[in-house]
C-alpha positions, -999 to 999 in steps of 0.1 A, spaced: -190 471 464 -198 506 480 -211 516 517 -233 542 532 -241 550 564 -276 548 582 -273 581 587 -264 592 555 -297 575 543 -317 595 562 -312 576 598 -301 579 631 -265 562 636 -231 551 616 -240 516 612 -226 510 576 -247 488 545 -228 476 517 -239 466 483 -234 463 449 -262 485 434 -282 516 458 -313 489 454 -291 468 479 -282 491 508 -316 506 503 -330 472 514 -303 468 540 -314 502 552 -354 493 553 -346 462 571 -324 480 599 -351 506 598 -380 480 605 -359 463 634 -349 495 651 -388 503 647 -396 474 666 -370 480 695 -388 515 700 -349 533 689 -359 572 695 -331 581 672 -346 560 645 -385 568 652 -376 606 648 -360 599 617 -386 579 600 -410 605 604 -388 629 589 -390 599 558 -426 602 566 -429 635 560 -409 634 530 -429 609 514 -460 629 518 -451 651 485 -439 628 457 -418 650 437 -396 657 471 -389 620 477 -381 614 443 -357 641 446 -341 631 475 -338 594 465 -325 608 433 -298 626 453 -288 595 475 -287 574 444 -265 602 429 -240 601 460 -239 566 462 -231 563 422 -203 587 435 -184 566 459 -154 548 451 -158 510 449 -143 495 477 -119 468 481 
């Protein structure tokens, strides 16, 4: 099991997500991103249009998810 950060995902506070695979936290992440989307969390808003923006050129998100994949592979497993 490994853990990353909102914020080191790309959002807005240290709230951490734990998983076995980057899929996991990835979905952890969407789901606290959708929630905090619905509570109207500044913090979180500006950073999902950062992801926004990102998104608009392919090759750039790939590269960045390729990176956060990369750093999570890097972490030591917990426990």
């Amino acid at each position: 099991m490994k853990s990353m950060s909102c914020k080191q995902l790309g959002g807005a506070c240290d709230i951490m997500f734990s998983g076995e695979t980057f899929e996991d936290i990835a979905a952890q992440s969407k789901e606290h991103g959708m929630e905090m989307f619905q509570k109207g969390d500044i913090g979180h808003l500006k950073a999902m249009k950062t992801m926004k923006d990102r998104m608009q050129t392919p090759e750039d998100f790939n590269k960045w998810m390729e990176d956060k994949r990369k750093e999570f592979d890097a972490l030591p497993e917990e426990g």
